[in-house]
N, C-alpha and C positions, 0 to 999 in steps of 0.2 A: 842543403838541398831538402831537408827534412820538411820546411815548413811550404816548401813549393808542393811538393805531395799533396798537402791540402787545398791548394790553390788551381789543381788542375782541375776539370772538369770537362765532359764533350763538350756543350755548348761553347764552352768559351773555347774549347780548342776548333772547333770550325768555324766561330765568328772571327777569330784570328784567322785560321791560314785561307777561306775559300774566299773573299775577298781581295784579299791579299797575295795571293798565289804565285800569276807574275812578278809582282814587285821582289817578294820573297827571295824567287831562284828557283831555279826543278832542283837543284843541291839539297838545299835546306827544305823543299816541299818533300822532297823524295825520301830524306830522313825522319824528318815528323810524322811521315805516313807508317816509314816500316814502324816504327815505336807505337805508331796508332795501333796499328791491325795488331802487332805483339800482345801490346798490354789486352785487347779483346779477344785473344786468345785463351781458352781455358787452361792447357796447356803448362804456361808461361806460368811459372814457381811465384810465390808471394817475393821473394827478397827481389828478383827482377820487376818486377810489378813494382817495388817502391823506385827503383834505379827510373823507370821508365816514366813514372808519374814525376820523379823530380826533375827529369829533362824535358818535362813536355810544360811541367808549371812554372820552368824560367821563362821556357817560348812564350809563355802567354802571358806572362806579366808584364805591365805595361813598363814597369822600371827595370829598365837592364845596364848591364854596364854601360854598351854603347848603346845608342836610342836608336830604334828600328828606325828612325825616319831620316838619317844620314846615309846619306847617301854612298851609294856600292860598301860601304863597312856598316850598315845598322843590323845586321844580321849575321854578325861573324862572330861574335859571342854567343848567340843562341847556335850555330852549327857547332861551336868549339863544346858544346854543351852535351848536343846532341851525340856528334862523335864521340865525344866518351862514354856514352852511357852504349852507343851502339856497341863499342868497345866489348863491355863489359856484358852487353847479354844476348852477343851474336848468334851462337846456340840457338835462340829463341826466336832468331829471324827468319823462318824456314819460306820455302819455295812458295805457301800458298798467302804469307804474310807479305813476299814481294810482290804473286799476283796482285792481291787485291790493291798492292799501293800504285802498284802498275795502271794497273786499271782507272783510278781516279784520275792518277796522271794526265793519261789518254782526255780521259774527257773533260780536263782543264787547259790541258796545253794542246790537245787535237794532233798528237803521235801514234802511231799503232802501239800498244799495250808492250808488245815486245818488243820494244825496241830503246828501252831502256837500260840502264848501266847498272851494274848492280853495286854500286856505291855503300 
């Protein structure tokens, strides 16, 4: 996971999911959000900061185990991914890190903000 750390970056993480959004899943958008707003939290400790950058730089790399573009399973290795790093730096997921993922949500899938799962 070490070397995805380096691999991540914003741009490449919104040229991956907003695009892609529906195809994705609210599952898997709703996880890559909370890890987003996390990691841009001040907050959030340097060792989750690495956990968080190496779950977001599997999502984005275009080779994954299974290929994002198979169909209902291309995206079930990046949430197996994501889940664990959520796992591991829950603590750091606080109420204003689901808002704002909430929020995106809302205005990609067109749901009131709250009315989300807290996944």
């Amino acid at each position: 996971m070490e070397s995805n750390t380096r691999r991540f970056t914003p741009l490449r993480f919104w040229k991956k999911l907003a695009p892609n959004a529906r195809s994705i899943g609210r599952g898997a958008v709703e996880k890559a959000l909370y890890l987003y707003y996390a990691v841009q939290n001040p907050a959030t400790p340097k060792w989750a900061r690495r956990v968080i950058y190496g779950a977001l730089g599997y999502f984005i790399l275009p080779l994954d185990a299974i290929p994002d573009l198979a169909p209902l399973i291309g995206y079930t290795d990046d949430m197996a991914v994501m889940a664990a790093a959520l796992a591991t730096v829950t603590f750091y997921i606080t109420p204003d890190v689901k808002a704002q993922a909430h929020r995106k949500m809302a205005e990609w899938f067109g749901l009131p903000a709250q009315g989300w799962s807290d996944a």
